[in-house]
SEFI-517840 format. One record per residue (C-alpha): residue in three letters; x, y, z. Coordinates in nm, 2 decimals, padded with zeros to 4 digits. Each point is the difference from the previous one (the first is absolute). Layout:
<r ALA, <X, Y, Z>>
...
***
This chain:
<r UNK, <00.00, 00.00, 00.00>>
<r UNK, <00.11, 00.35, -00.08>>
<r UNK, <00.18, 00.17, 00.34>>
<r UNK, <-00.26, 00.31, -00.13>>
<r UNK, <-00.32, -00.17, 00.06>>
<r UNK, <00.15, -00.22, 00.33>>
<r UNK, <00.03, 00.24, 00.28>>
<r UNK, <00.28, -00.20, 00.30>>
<r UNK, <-00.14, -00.17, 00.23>>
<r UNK, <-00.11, 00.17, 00.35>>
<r UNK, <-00.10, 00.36, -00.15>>
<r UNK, <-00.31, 00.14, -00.09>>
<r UNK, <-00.15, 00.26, -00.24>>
<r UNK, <-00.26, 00.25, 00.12>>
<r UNK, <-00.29, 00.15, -00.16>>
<r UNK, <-00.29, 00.27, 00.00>>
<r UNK, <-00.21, -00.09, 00.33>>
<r UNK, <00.28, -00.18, 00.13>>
<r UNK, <00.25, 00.27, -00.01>>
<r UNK, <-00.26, 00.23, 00.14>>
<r UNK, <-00.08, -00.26, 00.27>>
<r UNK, <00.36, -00.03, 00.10>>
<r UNK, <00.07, 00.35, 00.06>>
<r UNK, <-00.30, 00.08, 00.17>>
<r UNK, <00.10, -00.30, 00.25>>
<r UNK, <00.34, 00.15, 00.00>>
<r UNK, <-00.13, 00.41, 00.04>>
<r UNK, <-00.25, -00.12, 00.32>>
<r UNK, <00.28, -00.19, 00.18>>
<r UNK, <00.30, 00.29, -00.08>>
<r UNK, <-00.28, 00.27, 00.14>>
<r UNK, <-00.05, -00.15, 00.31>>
<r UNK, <00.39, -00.06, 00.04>>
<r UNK, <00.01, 00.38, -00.02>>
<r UNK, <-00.27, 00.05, 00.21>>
<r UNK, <00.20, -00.18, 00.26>>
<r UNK, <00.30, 00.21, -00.05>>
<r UNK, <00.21, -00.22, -00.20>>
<r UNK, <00.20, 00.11, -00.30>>
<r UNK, <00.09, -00.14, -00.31>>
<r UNK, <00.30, -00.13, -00.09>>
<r UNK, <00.10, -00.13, -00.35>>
<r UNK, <00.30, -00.24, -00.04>>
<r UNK, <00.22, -00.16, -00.25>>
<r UNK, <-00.16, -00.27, -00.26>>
<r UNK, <00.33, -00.17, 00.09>>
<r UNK, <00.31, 00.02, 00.25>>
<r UNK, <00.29, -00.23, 00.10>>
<r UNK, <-00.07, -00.35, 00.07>>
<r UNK, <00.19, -00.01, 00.27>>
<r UNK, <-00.29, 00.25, 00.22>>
<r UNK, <-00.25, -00.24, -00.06>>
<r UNK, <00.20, -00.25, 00.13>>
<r UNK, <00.06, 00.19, 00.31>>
<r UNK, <-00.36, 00.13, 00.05>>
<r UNK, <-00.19, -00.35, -00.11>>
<r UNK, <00.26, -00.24, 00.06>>
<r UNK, <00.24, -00.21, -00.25>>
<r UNK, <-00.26, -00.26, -00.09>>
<r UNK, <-00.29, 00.24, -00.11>>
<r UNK, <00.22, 00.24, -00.15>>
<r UNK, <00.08, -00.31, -00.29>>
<r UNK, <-00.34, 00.03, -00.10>>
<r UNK, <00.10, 00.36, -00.16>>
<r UNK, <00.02, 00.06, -00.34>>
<r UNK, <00.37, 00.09, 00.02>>
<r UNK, <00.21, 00.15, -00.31>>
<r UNK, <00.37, 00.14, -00.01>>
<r UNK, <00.07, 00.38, -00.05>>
<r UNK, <00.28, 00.06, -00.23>>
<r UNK, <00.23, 00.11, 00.29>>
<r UNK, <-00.02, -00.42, 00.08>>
<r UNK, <-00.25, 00.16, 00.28>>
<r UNK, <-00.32, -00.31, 00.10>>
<r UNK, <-00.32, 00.20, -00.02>>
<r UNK, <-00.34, -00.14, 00.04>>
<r UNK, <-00.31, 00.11, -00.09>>
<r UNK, <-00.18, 00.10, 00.38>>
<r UNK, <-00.22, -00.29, 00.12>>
<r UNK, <-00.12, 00.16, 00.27>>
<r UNK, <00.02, 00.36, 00.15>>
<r UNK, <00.06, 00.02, 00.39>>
<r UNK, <00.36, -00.10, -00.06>>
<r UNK, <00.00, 00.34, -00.21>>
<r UNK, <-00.16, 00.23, 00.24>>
<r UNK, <00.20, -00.16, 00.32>>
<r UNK, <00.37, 00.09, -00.21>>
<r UNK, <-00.19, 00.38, -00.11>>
<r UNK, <-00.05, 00.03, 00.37>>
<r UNK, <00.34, -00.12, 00.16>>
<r UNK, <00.19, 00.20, -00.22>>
<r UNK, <-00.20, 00.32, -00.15>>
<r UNK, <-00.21, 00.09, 00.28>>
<r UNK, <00.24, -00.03, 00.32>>
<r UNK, <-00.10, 00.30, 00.15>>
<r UNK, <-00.36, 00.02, -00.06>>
<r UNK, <-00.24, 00.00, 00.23>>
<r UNK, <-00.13, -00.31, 00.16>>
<r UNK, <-00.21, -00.17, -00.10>>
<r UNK, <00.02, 00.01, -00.38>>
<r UNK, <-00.32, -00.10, -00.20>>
<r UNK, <00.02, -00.10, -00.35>>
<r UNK, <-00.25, -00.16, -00.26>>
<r UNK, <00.08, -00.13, -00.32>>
<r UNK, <-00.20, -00.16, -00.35>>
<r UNK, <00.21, -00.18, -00.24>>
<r UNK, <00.10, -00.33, -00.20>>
<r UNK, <00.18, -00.24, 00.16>>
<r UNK, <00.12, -00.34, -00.18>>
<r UNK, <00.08, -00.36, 00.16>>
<r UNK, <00.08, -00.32, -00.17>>
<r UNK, <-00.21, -00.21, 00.17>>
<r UNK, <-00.09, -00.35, -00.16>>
<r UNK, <00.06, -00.08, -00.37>>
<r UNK, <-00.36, -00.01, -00.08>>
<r UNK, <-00.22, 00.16, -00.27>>
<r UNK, <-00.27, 00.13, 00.24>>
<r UNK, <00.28, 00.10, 00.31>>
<r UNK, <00.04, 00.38, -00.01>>
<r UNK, <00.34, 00.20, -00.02>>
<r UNK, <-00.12, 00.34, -00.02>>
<r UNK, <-00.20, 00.14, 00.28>>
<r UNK, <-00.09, 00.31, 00.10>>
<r UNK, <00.04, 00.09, 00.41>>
<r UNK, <-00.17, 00.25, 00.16>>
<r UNK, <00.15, 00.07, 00.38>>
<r UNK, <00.09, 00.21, 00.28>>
<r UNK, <00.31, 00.05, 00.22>>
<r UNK, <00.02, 00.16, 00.34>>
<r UNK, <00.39, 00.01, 00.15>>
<r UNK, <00.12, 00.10, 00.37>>
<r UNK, <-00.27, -00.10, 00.20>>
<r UNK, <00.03, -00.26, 00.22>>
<r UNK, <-00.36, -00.03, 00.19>>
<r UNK, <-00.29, -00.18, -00.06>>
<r UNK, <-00.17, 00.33, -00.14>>
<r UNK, <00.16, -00.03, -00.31>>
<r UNK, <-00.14, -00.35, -00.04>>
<r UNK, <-00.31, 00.12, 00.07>>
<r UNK, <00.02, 00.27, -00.23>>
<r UNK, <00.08, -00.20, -00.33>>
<r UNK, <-00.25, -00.25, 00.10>>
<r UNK, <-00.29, 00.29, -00.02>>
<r UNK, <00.20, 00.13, -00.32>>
<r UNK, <-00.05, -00.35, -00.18>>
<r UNK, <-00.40, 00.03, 00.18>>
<r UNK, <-00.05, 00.28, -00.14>>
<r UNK, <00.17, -00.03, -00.38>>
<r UNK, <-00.30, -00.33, -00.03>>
<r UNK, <-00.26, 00.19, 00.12>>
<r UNK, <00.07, 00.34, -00.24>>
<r UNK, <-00.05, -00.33, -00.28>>
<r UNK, <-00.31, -00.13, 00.15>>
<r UNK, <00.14, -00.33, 00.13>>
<r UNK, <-00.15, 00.05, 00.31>>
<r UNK, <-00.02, -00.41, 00.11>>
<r UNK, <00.43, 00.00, 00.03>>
<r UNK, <00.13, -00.20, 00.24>>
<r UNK, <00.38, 00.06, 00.13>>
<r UNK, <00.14, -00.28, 00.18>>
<r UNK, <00.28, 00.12, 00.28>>
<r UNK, <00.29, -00.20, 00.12>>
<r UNK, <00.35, 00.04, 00.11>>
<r UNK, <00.32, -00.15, -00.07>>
<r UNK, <00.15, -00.09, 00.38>>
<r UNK, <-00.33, -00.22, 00.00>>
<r UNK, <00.21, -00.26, -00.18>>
<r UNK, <00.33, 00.10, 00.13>>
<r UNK, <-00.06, -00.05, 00.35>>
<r UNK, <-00.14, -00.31, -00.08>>
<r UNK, <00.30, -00.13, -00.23>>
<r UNK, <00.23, 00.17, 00.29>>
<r UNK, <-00.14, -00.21, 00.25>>
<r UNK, <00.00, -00.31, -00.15>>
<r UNK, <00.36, 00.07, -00.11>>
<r UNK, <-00.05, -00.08, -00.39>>
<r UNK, <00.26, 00.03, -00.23>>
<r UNK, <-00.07, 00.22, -00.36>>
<r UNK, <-00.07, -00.35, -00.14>>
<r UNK, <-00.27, -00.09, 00.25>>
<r UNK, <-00.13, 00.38, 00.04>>
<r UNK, <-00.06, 00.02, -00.39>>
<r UNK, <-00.22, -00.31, 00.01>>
<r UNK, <-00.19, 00.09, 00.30>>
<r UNK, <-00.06, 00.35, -00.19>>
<r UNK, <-00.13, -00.15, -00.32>>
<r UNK, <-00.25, -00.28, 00.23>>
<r UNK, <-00.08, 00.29, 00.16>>
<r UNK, <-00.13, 00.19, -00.30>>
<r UNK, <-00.15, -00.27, -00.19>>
<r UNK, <-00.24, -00.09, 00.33>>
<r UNK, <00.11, -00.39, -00.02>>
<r UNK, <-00.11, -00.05, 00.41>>
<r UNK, <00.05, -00.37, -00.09>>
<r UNK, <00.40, 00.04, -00.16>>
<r UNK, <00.09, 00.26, 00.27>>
<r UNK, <-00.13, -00.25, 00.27>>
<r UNK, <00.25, -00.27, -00.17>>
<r UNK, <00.27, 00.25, -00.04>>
<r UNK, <00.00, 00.14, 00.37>>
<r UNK, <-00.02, -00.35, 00.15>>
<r UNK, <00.34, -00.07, -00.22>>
<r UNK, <00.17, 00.30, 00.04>>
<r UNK, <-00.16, 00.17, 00.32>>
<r UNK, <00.05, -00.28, 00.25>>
<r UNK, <-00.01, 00.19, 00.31>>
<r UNK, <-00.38, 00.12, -00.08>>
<r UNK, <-00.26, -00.19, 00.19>>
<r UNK, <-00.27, -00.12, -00.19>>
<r UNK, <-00.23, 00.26, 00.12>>
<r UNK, <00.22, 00.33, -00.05>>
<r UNK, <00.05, -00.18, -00.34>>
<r UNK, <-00.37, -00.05, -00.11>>
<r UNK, <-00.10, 00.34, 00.12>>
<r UNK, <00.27, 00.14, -00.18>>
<r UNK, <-00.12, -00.17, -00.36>>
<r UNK, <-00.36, 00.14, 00.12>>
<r UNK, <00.14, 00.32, 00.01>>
<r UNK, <00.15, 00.06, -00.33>>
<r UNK, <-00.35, -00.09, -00.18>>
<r UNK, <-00.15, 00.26, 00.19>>
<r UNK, <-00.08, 00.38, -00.20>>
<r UNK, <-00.27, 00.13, 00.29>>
<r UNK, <-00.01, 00.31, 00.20>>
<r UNK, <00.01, 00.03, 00.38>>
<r UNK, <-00.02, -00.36, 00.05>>
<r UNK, <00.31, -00.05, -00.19>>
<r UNK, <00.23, 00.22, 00.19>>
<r UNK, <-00.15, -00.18, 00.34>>
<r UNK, <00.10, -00.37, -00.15>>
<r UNK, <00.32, 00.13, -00.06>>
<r UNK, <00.09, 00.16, 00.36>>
<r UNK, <-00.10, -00.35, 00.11>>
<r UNK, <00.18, -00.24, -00.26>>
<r UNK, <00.32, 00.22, -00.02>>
<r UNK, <00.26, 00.06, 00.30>>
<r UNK, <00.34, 00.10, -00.14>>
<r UNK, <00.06, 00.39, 00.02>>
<r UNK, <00.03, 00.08, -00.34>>
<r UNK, <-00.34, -00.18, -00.16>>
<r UNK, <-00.21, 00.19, 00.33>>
<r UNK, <00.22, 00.35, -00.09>>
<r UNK, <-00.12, -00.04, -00.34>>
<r UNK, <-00.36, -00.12, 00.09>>
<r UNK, <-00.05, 00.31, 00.24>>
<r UNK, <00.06, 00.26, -00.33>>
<r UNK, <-00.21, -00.16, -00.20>>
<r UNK, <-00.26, -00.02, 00.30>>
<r UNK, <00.10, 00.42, 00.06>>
<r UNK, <-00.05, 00.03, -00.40>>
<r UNK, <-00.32, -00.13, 00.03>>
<r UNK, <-00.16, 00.14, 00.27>>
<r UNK, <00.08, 00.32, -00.12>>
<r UNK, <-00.17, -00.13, -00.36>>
<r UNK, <-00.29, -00.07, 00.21>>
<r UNK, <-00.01, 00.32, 00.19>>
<r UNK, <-00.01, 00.20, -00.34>>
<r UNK, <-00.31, -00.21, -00.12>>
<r UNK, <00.21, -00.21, -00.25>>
<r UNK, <00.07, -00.35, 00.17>>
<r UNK, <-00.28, -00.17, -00.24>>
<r UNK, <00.26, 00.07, -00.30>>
<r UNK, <00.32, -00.18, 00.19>>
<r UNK, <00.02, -00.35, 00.16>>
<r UNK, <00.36, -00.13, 00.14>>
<r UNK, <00.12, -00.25, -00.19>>
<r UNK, <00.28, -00.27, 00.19>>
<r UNK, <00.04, -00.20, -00.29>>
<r UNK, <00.17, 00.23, -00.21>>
<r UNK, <00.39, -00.06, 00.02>>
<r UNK, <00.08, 00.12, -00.32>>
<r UNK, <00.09, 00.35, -00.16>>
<r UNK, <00.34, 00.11, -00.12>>
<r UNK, <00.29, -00.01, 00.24>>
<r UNK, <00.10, 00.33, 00.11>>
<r UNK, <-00.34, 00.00, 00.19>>
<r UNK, <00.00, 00.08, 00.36>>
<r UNK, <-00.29, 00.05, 00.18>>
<r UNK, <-00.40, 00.03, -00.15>>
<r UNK, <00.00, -00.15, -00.30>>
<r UNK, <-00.38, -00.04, -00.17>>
<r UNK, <-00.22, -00.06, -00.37>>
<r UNK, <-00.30, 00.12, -00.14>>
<r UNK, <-00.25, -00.16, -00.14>>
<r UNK, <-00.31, 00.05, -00.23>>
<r UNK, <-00.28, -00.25, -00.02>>
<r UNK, <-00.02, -00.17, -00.30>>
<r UNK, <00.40, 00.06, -00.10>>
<r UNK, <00.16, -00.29, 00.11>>
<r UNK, <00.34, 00.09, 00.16>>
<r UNK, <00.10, 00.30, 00.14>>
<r UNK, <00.01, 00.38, -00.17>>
<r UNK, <00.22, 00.15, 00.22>>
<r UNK, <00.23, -00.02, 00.33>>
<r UNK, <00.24, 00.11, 00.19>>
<r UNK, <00.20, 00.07, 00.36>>
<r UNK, <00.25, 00.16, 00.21>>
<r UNK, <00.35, -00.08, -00.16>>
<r UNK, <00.26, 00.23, 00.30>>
<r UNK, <00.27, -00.21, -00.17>>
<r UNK, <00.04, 00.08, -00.37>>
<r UNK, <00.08, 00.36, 00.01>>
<r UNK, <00.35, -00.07, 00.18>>
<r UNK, <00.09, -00.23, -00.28>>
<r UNK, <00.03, 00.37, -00.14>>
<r UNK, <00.14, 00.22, 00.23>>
<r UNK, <-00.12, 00.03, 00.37>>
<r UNK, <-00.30, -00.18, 00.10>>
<r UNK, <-00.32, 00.13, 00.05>>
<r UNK, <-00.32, -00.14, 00.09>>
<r UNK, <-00.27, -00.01, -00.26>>
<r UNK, <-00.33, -00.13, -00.15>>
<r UNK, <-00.21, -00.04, -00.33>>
<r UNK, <-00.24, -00.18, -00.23>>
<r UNK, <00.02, -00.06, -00.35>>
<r UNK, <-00.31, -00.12, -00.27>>
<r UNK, <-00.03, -00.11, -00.29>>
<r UNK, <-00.22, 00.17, -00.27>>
<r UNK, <-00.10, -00.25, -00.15>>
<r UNK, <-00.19, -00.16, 00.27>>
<r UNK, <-00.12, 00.34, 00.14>>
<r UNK, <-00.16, 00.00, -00.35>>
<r UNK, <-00.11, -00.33, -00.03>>
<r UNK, <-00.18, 00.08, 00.33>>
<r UNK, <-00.17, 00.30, -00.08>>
<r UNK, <-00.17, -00.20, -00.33>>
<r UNK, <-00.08, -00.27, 00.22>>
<r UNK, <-00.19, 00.21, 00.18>>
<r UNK, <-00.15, 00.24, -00.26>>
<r UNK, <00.14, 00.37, 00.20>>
<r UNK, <00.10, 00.13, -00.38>>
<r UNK, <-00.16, 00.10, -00.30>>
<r UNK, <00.23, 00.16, -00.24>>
<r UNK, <-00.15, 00.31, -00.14>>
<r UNK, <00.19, 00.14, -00.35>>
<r UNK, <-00.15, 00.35, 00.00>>
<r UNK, <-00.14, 00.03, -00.33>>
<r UNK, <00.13, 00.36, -00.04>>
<r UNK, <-00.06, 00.22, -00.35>>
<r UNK, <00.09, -00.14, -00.35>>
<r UNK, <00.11, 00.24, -00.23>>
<r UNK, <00.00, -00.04, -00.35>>
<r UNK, <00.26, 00.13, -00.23>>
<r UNK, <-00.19, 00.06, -00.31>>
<r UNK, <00.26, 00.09, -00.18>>
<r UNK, <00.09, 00.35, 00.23>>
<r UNK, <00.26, -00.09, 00.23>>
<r UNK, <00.09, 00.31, 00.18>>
<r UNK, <-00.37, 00.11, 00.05>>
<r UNK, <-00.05, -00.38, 00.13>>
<r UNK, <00.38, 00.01, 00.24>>
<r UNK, <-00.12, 00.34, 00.09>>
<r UNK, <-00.31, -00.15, 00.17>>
<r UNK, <00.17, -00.30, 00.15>>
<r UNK, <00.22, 00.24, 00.20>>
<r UNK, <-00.24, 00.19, 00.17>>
<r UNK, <-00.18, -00.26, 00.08>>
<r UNK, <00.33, -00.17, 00.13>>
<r UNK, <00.02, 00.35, 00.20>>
<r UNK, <-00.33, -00.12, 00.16>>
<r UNK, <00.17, -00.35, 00.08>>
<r UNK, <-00.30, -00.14, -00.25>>
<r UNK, <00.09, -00.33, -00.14>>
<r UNK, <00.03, 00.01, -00.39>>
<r UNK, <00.03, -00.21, -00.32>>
<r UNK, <00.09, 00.07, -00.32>>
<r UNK, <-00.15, -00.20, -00.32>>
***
C-alpha cells in the first residue's frame, strides 16, 4: 500500500466536529486551571533522553521515540510532561516564589505495544503545583481535577485516592526484596485475593493466617469511611497507618466540602509511576473502561534536577475526556452559519464587505 494513503500506526487524523470537540474539551479544562491560579507553560516537543530517564526512570524512558542530533546528542521525542516542568522548575525558577503553579496542553508520544489499535500519540492535559509540602495542596488539585469534569458536564466522576507508603510499609515490614515487592505490587493491582493469598503464605511466613486473610480483603476494597476503618484495624506497621491517616485527613476534609460522594479510597491500587511519594489516585467515568486521568505527590523528582522540592499534580488524557463527554451527550458542536458572500464577478466591492463585517467579528464565506 502507498505510505500516502497508510497513516503509522498509533496516530490519528482529526476532523470538523471532532476538532471542535477537542478543543472545547481542552478550552473548559485550561479555564478552570486559570481560574485556579495556575499558568501555562509550553515545553519542548523533544529534549535529551537522558531527562526522561532521570524523571520516569531507565525502563520507561525506552519506550521513547529516541533519535540522534547531529552533534551525536540522544534526543527523544517527550512521552510525558512532568519530567519537563520538574527540570523548568529546579533550574529557571529558583528564586520564585513558593509554591509555583503551572498548567500545560500538549502531545505527548510513547511506544507502548506493537499493535495496530495501541496509541502513540496522546494528547495530556495537566497541572503542576511545586513547594508545598501540606496536605492543602493535595486537596487543592483534587478540587482542580473536580472541577475541570464538572465545567464538561461529567458530573457522575468518581476519583479513587490512595497512597504510596500503603504498600511500602507493608513490603517494609515483611522485609521483601525488589523481586518479591514487584510481585506483591502487580497481585495487588490485578485484585487476585486467591494468588496473593498463595504468594504471602510462600514468601510472608511470619504472617498469621488472620493478618494475612484480612490483608487480601483489604486490597479488594474501593469504599469510603468503612475502608479507612478496615485498614486502621488490618494494618500495624508505622508507615502503612502514617499513610492511612492522610488519606483519612484528605477525606474528611473531601467530605466537609460536600464532595466525598465523588472519592472513595482505594487500597488496592499499588501501581503508578515510581517517583510517587505520597497520594497517588485515578479518575474514572462510567462507561470508559479504565481510567482518564491520575495523579499524586512526587517530593522526590524535582532533586533529580537540582534541589528538592515537594510537589503534586495530575495529568489527563484528551482523548478519554472526549470520549467521556460523547458518552454522555454534554456537547453539541455548533458551526455558526455566519454570511456568504458572493463574488459575482466584483472582488473588491465583495472583500470590501467581508472586512467590515470581519470588523464586527461576523463569520463570513466567500463563493
Amino acid at each position: 500500500m502507498s505510505s500516502l494513503t497508510k497513516i503509522p500506526a498509533g496516530v490519528q487524523y482529526f476532523f470538523d466536529d471532532e476538532v471542535r470537540l477537542r478543543r472545547h474539551v481542552e478550552r473548559q479544562a485550561m479555564e478552570v486551571f486559570a481560574g485556579w491560579s495556575y499558568n501555562e507553560i509550553i515545553v519542548p516537543m523533544f529534549d535529551y533522553h537522558d531527562l526522561f530517564a532521570r524523571g520516569m526512570g531507565a525502563e520507561r524512558a525506552e519506550r521513547t521515540y529516541r533519535f540522534t542530533d547531529r552533534d551525536g546528542a540522544l534526543l527523544a521525542l517527550r512521552p510525558e510532561m512532568t519530567s519537563l516542568v520538574a527540570r523548568t522548575v529546579a533550574t529557571r525558577f529558583v528564586h520564585r516564589e513558593r509554591p509555583i503553579r503551572l498548567c500545560y496542553s500538549g502531545e505527548v508520544f510513547r511506544y507502548d505495544e506493537p499493535t495496530e489499535r495501541a496509541a502513540r500519540e496522546f494528547h495530556q492535559l495537566g497541572i503542576e503545583q511545586i513547594g508545598q509540602p501540606s496536605p492543602t495542596a493535595d486537596i487543592e488539585v483534587l478540587l482542580i481535577a473536580a472541577e475541570m469534569l464538572g465545567s464538561l458536564g461529567l458530573n457522575d466522576f468518581r476519583i479513587t485516592l490512595s497512597h504510596v507508603d500503603f504498600f511500602n510499609g507493608v513490603a517494609k515490614a515483611l522485609e521483601m526484596n525488589e523481586n518479591n515487592r514487584a510481585q506483591l505490587r502487580e497481585l495487588i493491582d490485578r485484585r487476585n485475593s486467591v494468588a496473593l493469598d498463595e504468594f504471602l503464605q510462600t514468601n510472608a511466613p511470619s504472617m498469621t493466617e488472620e493478618r494475612r486473610r484480612a490483608f487480601c480483603q483489604l486490597t479488594q476494597i474501593a469504599g469510603k469511611g468503612e475502608a479507612i476503618t478496615k485498614a486502621r484495624g488490618t494494618l500495624r506497621n508505622e508507615t502503612s497507618r502514617t499513610a492511612i491517616e492522610q488519606l483519612a485527613s484528605i477525606y474528611e476534609t473531601l467530605n466537609e466540602l460536600e464532595m466525598a460522594d465523588h472519592f472513595d479510597i482505594d487500597f488496592g491500587d499499588a501501581g503508578g509511576i515510581e517517583y510517587y511519594t505520597g497520594l497517588t489516585f485515578k479518575v474514572y467515568v462510567p462507561g470508559c473502561g479504565n481510567e482518564i486521568g491520575g495523579g499524586g505527590r512526587y517530593d522526590n523528582l524535582i532533586s533529580n534536577f537540582g534541589k528538592s522540592e515537594p510537589a503534586v499534580g495530575f495529568s489527563f488524557a484528551l482523548d478519554g475526556l472526549v470520549n467521556a463527554v460523547i458518552r454522555n451527550q454534554n456537547f453539541q458542536p455548533t458551526d455558526e452559519a455566519g454570511q456568504t458572500i458572493n463574488l459575482d464577478g466584483n472582488l473588491v466591492q465583495a472583500f470590501r464587505q467581508a472586512r467590515k463585517l470581519r470588523s464586527q467579528q461576523t463569520k463570513v464565506k466567500i463563493q
